[in-house]
C-alpha positions as CSV (number, residue, x, y, z in Angstrom):
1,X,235.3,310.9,243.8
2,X,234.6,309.6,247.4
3,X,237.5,309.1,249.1
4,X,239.2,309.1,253.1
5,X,242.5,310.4,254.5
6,X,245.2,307.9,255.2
7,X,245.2,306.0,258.4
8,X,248.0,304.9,260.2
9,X,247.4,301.5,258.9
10,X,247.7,302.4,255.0
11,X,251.2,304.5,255.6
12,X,252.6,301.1,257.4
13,X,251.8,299.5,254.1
14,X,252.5,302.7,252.1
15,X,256.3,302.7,253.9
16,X,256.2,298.6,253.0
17,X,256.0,299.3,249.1
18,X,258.0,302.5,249.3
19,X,261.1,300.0,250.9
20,X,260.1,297.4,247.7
21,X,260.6,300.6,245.2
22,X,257.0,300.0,243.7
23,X,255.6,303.0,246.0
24,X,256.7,306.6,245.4
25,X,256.1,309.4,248.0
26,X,254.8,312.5,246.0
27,X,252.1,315.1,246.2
28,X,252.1,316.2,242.8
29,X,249.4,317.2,240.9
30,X,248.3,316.2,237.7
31,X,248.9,318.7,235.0
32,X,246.3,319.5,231.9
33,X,248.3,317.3,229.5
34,X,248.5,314.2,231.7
35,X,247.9,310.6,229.8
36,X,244.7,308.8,231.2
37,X,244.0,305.2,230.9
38,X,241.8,305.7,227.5
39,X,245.1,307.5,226.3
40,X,247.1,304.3,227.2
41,X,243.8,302.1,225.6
42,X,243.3,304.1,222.3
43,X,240.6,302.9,219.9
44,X,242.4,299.5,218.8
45,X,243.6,296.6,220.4
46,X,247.0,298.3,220.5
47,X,248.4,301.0,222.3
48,X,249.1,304.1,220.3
49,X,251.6,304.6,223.3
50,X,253.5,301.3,223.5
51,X,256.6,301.0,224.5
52,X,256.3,304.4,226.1
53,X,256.8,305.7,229.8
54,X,254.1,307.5,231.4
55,X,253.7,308.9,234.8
56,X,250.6,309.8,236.9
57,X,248.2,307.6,235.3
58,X,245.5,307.8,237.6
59,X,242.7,305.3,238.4
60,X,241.1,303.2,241.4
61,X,242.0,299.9,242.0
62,X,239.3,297.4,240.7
63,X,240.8,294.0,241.6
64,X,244.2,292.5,242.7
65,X,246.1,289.2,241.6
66,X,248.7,288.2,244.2
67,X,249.1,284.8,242.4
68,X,250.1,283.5,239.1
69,X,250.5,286.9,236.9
70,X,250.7,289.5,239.9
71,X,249.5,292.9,239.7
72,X,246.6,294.4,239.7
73,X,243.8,296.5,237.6
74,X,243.3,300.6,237.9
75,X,240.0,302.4,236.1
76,X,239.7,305.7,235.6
77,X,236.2,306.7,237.5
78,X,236.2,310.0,235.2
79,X,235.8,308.1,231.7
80,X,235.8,309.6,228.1
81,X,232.9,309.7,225.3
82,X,234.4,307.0,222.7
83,X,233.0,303.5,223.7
84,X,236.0,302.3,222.2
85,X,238.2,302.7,224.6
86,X,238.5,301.4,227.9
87,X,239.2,303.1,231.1
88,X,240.4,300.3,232.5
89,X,244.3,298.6,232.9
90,X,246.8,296.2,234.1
91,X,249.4,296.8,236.5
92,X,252.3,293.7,236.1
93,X,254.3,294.0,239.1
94,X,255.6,290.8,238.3
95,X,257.0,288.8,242.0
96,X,257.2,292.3,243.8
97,X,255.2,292.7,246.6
98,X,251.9,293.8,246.3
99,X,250.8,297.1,248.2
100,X,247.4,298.1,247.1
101,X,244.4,297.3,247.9
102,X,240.8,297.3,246.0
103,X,239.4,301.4,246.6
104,X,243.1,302.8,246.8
105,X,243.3,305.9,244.5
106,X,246.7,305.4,242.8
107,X,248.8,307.1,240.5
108,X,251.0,305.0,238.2
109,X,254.4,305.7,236.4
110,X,255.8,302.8,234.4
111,X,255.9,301.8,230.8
112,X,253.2,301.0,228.3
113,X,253.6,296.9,226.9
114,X,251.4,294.8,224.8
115,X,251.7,291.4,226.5
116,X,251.2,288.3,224.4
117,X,249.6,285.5,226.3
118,X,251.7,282.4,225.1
119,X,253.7,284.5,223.2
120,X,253.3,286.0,219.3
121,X,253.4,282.6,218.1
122,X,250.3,281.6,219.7
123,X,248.4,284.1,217.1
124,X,246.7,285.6,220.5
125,X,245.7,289.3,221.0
126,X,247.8,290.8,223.2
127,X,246.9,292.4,227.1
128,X,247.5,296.2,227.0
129,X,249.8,296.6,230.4
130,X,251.6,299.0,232.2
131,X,255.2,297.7,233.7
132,X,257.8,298.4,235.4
133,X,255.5,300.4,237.8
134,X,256.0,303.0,240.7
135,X,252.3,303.6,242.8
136,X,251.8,306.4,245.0
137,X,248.4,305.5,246.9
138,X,246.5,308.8,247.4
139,X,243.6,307.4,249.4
140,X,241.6,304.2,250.2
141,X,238.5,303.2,250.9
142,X,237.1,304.8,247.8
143,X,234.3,303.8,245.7
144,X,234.8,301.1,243.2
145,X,233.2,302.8,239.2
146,X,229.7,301.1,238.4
147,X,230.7,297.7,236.4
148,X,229.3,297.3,232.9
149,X,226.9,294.6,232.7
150,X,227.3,291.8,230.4
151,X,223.9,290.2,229.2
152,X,221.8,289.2,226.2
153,X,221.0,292.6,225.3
154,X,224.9,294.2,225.7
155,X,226.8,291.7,223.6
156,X,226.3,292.1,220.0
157,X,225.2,288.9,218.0
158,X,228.5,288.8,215.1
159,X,231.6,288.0,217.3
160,X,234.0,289.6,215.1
161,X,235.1,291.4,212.0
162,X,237.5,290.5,209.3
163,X,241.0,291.0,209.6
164,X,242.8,293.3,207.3
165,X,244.1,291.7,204.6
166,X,246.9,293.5,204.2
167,X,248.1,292.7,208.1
168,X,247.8,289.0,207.3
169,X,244.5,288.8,208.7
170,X,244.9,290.5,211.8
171,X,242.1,292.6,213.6
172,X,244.9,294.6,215.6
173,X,244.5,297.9,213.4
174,X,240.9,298.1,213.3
175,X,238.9,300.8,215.4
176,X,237.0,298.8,217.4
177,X,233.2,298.9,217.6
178,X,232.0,297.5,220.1
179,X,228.3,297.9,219.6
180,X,228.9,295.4,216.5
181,X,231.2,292.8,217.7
182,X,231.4,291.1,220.8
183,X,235.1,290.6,220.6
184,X,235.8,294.6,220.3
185,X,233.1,294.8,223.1
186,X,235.1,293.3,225.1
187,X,238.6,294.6,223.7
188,X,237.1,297.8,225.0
189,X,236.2,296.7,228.2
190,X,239.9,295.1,228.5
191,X,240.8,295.7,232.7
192,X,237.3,297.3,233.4
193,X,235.3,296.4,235.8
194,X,232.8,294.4,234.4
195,X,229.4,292.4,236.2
196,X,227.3,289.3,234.8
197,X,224.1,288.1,236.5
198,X,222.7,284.5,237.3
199,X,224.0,283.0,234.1
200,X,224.4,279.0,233.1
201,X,227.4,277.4,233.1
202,X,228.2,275.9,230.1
203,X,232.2,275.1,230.4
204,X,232.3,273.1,234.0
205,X,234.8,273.7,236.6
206,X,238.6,272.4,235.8
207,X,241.8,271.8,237.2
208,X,242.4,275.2,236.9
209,X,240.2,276.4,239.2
210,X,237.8,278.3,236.4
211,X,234.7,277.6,234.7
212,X,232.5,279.2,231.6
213,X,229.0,280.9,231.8
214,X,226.9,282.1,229.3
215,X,224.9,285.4,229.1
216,X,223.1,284.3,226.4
217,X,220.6,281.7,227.7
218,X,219.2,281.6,223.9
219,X,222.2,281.2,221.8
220,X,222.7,277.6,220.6
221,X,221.1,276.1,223.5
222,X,221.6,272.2,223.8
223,X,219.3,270.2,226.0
224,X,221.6,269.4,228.8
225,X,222.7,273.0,229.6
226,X,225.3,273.6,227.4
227,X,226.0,275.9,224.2
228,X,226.7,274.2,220.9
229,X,229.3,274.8,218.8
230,X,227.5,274.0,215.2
231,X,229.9,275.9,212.7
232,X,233.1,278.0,212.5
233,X,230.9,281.0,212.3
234,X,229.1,280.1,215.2
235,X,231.5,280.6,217.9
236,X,229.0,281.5,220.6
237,X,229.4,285.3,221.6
238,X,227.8,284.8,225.0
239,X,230.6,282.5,226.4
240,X,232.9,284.2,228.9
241,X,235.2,282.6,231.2
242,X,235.1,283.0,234.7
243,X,238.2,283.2,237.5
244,X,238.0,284.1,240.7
245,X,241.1,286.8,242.7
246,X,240.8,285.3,245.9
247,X,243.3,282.4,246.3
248,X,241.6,278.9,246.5
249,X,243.5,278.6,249.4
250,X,241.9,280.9,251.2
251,X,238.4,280.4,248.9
252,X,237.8,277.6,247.5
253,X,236.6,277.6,243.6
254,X,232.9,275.9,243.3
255,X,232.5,272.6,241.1
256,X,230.0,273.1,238.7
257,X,228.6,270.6,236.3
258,X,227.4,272.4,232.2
259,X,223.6,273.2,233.6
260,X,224.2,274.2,236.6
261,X,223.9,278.1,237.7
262,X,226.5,280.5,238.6
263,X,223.5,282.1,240.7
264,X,223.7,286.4,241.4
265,X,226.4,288.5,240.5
266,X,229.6,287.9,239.8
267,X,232.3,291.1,239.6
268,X,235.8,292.1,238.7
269,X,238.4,293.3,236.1
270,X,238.1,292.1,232.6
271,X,241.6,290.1,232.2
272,X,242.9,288.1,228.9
273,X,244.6,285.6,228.9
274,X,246.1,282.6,227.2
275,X,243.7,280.2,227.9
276,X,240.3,281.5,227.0
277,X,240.7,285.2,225.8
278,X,238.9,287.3,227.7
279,X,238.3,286.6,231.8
280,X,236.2,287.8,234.6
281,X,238.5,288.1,237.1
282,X,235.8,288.0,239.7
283,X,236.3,289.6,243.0
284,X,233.2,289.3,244.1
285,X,232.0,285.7,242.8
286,X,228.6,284.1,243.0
287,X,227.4,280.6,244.2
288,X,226.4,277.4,242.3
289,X,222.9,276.4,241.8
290,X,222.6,272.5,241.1
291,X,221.2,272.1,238.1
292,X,220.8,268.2,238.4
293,X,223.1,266.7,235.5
294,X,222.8,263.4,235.5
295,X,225.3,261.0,233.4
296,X,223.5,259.5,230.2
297,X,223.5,255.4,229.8
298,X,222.6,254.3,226.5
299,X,220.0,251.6,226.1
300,X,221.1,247.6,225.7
301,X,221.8,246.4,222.2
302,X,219.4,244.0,220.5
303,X,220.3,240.1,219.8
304,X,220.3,241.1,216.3
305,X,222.1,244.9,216.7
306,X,225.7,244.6,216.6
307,X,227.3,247.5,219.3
308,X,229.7,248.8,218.3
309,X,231.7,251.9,220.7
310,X,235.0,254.2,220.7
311,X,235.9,255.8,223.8
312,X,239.0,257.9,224.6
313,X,240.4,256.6,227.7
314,X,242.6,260.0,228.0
315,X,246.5,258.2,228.2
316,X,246.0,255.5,230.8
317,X,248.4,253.2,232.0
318,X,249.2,250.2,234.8
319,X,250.3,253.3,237.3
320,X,247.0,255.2,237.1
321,X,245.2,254.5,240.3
322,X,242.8,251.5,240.4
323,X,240.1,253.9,241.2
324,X,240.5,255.2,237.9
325,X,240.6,251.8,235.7
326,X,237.3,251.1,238.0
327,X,235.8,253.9,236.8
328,X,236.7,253.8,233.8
329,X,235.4,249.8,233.8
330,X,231.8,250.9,235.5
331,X,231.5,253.5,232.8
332,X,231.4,250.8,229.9
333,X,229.2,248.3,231.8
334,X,226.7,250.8,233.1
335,X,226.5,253.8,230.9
336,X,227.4,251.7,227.6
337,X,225.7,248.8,228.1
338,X,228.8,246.5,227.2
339,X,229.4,247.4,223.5
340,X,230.1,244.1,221.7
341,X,233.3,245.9,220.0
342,X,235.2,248.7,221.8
343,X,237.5,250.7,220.6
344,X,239.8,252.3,222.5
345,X,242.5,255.6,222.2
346,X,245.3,256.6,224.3
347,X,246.1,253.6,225.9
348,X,249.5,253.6,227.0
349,X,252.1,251.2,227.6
350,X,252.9,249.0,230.4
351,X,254.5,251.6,232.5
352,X,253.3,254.8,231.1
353,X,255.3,258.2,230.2
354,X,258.4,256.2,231.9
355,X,260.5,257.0,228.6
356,X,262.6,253.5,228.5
357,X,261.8,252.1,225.4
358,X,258.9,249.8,226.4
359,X,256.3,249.9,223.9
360,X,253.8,246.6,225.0
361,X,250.8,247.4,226.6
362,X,249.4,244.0,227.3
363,X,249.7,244.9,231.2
364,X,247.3,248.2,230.4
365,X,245.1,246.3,228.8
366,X,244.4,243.4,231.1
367,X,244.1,245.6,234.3
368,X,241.3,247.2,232.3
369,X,239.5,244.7,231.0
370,X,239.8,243.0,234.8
371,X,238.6,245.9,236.1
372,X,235.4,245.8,233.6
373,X,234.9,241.8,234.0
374,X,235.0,242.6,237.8
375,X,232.5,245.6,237.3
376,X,229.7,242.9,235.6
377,X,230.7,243.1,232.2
378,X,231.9,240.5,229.2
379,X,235.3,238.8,229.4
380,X,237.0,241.1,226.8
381,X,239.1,239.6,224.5
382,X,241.7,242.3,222.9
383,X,243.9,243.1,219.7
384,X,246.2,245.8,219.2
385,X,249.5,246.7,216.9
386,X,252.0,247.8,219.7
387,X,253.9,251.2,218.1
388,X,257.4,252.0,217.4
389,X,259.1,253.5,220.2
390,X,258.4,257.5,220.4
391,X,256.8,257.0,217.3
392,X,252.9,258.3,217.3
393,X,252.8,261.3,218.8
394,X,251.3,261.8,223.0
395,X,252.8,262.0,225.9
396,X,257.0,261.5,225.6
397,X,257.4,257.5,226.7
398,X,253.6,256.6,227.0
399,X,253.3,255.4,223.4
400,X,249.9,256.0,223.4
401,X,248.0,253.9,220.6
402,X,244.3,252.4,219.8
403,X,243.1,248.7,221.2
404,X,240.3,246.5,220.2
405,X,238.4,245.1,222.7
406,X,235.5,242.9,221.4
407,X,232.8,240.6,223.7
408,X,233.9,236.4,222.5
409,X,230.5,235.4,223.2
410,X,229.1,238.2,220.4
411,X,231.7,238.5,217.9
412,X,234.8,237.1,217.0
413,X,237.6,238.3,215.4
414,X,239.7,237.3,212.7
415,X,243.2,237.1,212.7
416,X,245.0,236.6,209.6
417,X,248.8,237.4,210.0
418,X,248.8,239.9,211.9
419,X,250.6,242.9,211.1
420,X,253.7,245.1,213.4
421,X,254.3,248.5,213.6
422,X,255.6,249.0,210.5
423,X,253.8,247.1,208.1
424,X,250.6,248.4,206.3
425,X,247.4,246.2,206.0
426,X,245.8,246.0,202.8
427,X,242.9,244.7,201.0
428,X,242.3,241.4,198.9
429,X,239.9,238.9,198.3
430,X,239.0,235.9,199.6
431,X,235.7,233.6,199.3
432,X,234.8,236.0,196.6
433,X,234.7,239.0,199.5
434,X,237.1,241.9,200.7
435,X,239.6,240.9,203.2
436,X,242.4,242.4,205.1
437,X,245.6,240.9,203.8
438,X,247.0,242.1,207.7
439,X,244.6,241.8,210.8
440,X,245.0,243.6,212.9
441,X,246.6,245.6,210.9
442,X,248.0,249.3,210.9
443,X,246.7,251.3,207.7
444,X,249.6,253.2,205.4
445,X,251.8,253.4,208.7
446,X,255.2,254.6,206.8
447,X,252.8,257.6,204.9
448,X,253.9,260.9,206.2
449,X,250.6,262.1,206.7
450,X,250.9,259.7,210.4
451,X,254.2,261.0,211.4
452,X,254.7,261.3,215.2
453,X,250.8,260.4,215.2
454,X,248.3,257.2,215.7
455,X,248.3,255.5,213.0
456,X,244.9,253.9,211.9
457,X,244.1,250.0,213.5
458,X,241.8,248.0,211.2
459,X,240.5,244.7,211.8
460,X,238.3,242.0,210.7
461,X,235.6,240.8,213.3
462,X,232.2,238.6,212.4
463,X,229.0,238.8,213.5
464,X,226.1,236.3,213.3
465,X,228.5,235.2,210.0
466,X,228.7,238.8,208.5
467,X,232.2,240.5,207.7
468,X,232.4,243.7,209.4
469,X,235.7,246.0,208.5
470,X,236.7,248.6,212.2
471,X,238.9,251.0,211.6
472,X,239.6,252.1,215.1
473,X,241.3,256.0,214.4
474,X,243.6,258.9,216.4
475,X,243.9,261.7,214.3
476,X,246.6,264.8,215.2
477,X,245.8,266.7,217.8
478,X,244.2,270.9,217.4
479,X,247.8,272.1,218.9
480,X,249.3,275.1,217.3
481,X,245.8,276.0,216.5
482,X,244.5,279.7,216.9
483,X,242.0,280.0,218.8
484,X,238.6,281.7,218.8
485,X,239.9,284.7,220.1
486,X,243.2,285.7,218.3
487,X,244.4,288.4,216.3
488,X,243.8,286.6,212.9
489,X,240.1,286.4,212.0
490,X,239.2,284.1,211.2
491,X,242.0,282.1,213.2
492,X,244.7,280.1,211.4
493,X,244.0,276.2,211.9
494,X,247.6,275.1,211.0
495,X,246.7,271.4,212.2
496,X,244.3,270.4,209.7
497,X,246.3,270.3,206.8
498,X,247.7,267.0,208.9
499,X,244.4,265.6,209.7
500,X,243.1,266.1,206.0
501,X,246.0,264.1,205.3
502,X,244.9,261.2,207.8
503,X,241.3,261.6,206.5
504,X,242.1,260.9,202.7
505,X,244.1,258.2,204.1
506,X,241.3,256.3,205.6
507,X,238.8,257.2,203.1
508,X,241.1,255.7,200.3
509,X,241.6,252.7,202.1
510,X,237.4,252.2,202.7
511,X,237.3,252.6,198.9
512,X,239.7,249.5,198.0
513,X,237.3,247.8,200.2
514,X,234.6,248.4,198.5
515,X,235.9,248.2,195.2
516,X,236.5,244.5,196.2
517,X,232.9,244.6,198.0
518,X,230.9,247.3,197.4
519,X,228.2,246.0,199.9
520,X,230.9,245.9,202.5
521,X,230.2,246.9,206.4
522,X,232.8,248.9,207.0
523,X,232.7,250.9,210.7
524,X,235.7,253.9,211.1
525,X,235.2,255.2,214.7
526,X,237.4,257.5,217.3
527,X,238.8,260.0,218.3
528,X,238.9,262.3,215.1
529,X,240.2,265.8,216.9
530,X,237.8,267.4,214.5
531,X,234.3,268.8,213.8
532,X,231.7,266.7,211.6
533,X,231.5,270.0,209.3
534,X,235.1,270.5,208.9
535,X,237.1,269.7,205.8
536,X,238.5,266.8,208.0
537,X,235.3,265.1,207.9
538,X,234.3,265.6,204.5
539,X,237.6,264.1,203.5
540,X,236.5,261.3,205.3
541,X,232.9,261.2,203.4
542,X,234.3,262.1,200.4
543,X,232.9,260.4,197.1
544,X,230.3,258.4,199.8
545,X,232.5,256.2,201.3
546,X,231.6,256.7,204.7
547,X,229.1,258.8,206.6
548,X,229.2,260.4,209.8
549,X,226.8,258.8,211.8
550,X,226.5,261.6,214.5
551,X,224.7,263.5,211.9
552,X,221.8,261.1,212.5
553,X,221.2,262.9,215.7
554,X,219.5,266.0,216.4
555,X,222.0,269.3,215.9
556,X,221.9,270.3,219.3
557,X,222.9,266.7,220.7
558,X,226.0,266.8,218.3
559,X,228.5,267.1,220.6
560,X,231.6,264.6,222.7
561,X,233.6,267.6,223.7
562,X,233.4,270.8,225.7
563,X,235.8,273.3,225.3
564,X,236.2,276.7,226.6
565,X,232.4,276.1,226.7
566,X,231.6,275.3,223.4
567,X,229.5,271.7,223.2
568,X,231.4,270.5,220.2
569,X,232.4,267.1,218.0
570,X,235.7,265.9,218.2
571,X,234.7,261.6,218.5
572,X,233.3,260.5,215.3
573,X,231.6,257.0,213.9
574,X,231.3,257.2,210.2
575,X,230.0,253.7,208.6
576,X,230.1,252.5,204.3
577,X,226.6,252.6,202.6
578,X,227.2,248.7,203.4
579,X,225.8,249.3,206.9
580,X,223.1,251.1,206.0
581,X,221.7,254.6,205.8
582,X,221.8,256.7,208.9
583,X,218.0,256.3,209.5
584,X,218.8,252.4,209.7
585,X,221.2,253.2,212.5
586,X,221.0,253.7,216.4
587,X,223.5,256.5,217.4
588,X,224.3,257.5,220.7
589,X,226.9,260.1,222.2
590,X,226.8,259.2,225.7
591,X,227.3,262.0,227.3
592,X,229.2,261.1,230.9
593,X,232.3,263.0,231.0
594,X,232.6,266.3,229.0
595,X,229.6,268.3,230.8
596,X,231.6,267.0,234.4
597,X,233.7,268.5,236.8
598,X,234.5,265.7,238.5
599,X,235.8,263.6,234.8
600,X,237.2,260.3,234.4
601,X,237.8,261.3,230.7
602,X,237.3,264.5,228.8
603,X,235.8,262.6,226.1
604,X,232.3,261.2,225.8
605,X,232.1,257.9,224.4
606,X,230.2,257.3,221.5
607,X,227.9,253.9,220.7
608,X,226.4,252.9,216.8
609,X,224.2,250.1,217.3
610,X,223.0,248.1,213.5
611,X,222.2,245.0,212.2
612,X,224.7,243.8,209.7
């Protein structure tokens, strides 16, 4: 291995660790037993060594992190024959200082630990470490090992096996092999440095300073650049998240936009972490190509086409800055054409997470729909069931809930005693026709299926003199959720036993509609937090009370969400056999916000446009 004498310059930094106690001066030799990285790895996603302390582990450093979790990443240049394990590890030196550099030969002595990012409840695999660490810097300057390339052709096509059964599901135990899943790939490549070429970004740049390519051009394409997320056995195996070392202080993280191209090569450590799984930690990071992503505006409704539009408005309140209610305001008279009913989530009260017991929101609401009258659009009229305090769920204070706001000059509304927070709508009849005996109304509030969670908002609004029932809809949230990459396999989705719950809910209520009116229009829209193939959905369907109207569109235009760059359905519209078949609707997911870096929601709207 390549390597130069010490300078003057590395012993000042040498005599800077060894007075911080992470450096130890030593000329030792390693001996014919010593433990090498691949002895620290072993074959599973778990250290046969944990818990252990081991001394002289020796490697080259690939990559430092002097921010957030600091340490940095060793390799072995001289790696074994099992592709299984990797040559590659973490050194947590926690807030000590940090004196290494990238091409420093090191030896390590500290202890083996299997970190859990967010902790064993999270369900996540854990990082294979070493801690507690003592680094004797034998040279710099020294060749960095030859990454592995990740492409189309490296990553196997099945993400992952089975967990054992008899380990609750957990792939811990297993030998990986990484020729036949991509997560054991990448388990073996765990703190390696690893390479990916010009690839498309399909997850754009967040707050967080990190965005997610593909290697996979092919897999799942959508038409807009991203990858979709069709199935839970469709998980996407090309995805991989991307970070970069270098403080954005010092280097600032491009914005890209899902389309755009992280263009050349892009090279570091493979990290895990909580947020994503596994991470190119790139040292060496490549530049954005524009790929020209233009936001979507869906096309004017007809005089006879009733609009009708739910948009998640992602917790906004009087304090938000005006720029953002005028954005907001633009986005529903330009890119939705003015929807004649517009249903809105996560619109908080009048002074937002301030926790004092206010619970109105007529101040939100009114700045809004200013904001959209000043932008071009209607004079909205609005209806809403203000919440108990503290009592659905979101941000502590905000008392986020749902809010009607519907175009006077289209469509009027009915009110008919309208209900509070606590009191559940139901259905009766009246002219011969179903009617809400509570409009607006909250649906089955005191059921425990919508505890510390939005509870459903029905009303009663007429068109050209046609009933038509909106149930404007929050479902529970995907927290405590495992995601893609954890232990279990297939991951544990504790939170939609809740939204099941909220689904049956709703679909009971459309069916004492139309047991009073079978013919009935009946429109449930939002923010469903679920997948149109999940059992939350079919709930909702169930016995053909409603359909999901996003199934009218193309599979690889299904899609509201991105997340951890997976093109995915969370926002639903589902409508009775009273409005119609799905080939007798017009469906649009406008797609203006989730494929952005630069967001003014991380929700796409969605727009159904029918004649009643």
């Amino acid at each position: 291995m390549p390597s130069i004498p010490k300078s003057t310059a590395i012993a000042a930094v040498v005599a800077t660790a060894l007075s911080a106690g992470l450096l130890v001066a030593t000329s030792s030799t390693a001996s014919a037993d010593e433990v090498r990285v691949h002895d620290i790895q072993g074959t599973t996603r778990l250290s046969p060594l944990a818990g252990k302390e081991v001394t002289d582990v020796r490697g080259v450093v690939t990559g430092v992190r002097d921010h957030g979790s600091k340490g940095f990443w060793i390799q072995d240049p001289k790696s074994d024959d099992d592709p299984a394990t990797s040559e590659g590890i973490f050194v947590y030196t926690g807030s000590a200082a940090l004196a290494v550099k990238t091409g420093d030969a090191v030896r390590v002595s500290g202890t083996v630990a299997e970190y859990v990012p967010g902790g064993a409840a999270s369900g996540n695999q854990s990082l294979t470490q070493l801690t507690k660490p003592q680094v004797t810097v034998e040279s710099s300057g020294n060749a960095l090992p030859a990454p592995v390339t990740l492409d189309a052709s490296s990553v196997p096509a099945a993400y992952t096996p089975k967990g054992d059964p008899a380990k609750d599901g957990s792939v811990n135990g297993l030998t990986l092999r990484p020729r036949s899943y991509a997560l054991d790939l990448y388990e073996s490549l765990e703190g390696m440095n690893v390479r990916v070429g010009s690839s498309r970004v399909v997850g754009a740049t967040d707050a967080y300073n990190e965005l997610w390519v593909t290697v996979k051009p092919k897999e799942h394409p959508v038409r807009r650049g991203g990858t979709l997320y069709g199935s839970y056995t469709a998980q996407n195996t090309g995805r991989l998240q991307i970070q970069q070392l270098a403080p954005v202080t010092e280097h600032p993280f491009p914005e890209a936009n899902v389309g755009d191209t992280l263009s050349g090569t892009s090279e570091g450590p493979l990290d895990f972490n909580q947020f994503g799984g596994y991470t190119l930690a790139a040292r060496e990071l490549g530049t954005v190509k524009d790929g020209g992503l233009a936001r979507e505006k869906t096309r004017k409704q007809r005089s006879g086409e009733l609009a009708v539009a739910t948009y998640n408005v992602e917790n906004l309140d009087p304090t938000d800055p005006q720029k953002k209610f005028d954005a907001l305001a633009g986005a529903v008279v330009t890119n939705l054409a003015s929807p004649d009913v517009l249903a809105l989530e996560e619109i908080q009260d009048d002074n937002g997470a301030k926790n004092d017991g206010t619970v109105a929101a007529d101040r939100t609401v009114k700045k809004f729909t200013d904001a959209i009258a000043a932008a071009g659009g209607p004079r909205y009229e609005w209806r809403s069931v203000d919440p108990e305090n503290n009592k659905d769920g979101g941000e502590p204070g905000g008392n986020i809930r749902q809010v009607f706001l519907f175009n006077p000059k289209r469509v009027s509304f009915t009110d008919r005693a309208p209900g509070d927070a606590t009191t559940a709508t139901g259905v009766t009849k009246a002219h011969g026709k179903a009617a809400l005996t509570h409009s607006p109304g909250r649906i089955a509030p005191a059921d425990s299926a919508w505890a510390d969670s939005r509870k459903p908002l029905a009303g009663e609004f007429t068109f050209r003199g046609r009933t038509v029932f909106v149930i404007a809809n929050h479902f529970a949230s995907k927290g405590g959720d495992e995601g893609l990459t954890s232990q279990h396999q297939p991951p544990a989705r504790s939170s939609e036993a809740k939204r099941l719950r909220q689904a049956q809910a709703v679909n009971s209520f459309v069916k004492d509609l139309r047991k009073v009116q079978k013919n009935a229009d009946v429109v449930a829209l939002g923010d469903i937090n679920d997948f149109e193939f999940s059992a939350t959905a079919k709930a909702l369907e169930d016995g053909g009370a409603l359909s999901s109207a996003v199934k009218s569109l193309p599979r690889a235009e299904r899609y509201s969400y991105v997340y951890q760059g997976n093109s995915q359905v969370l926002d639903q519209i589902l409508t009775s056999p009273g409005v119609g078949s799905l080939d007798d609707l017009s469906y649009d997911s406008v797609h203006i916000n989730a494929e952005f870096a630069d967001q003014n929601s991380d929700h796409d709207p969605q727009v159904l446009r029918f004649k009643p």
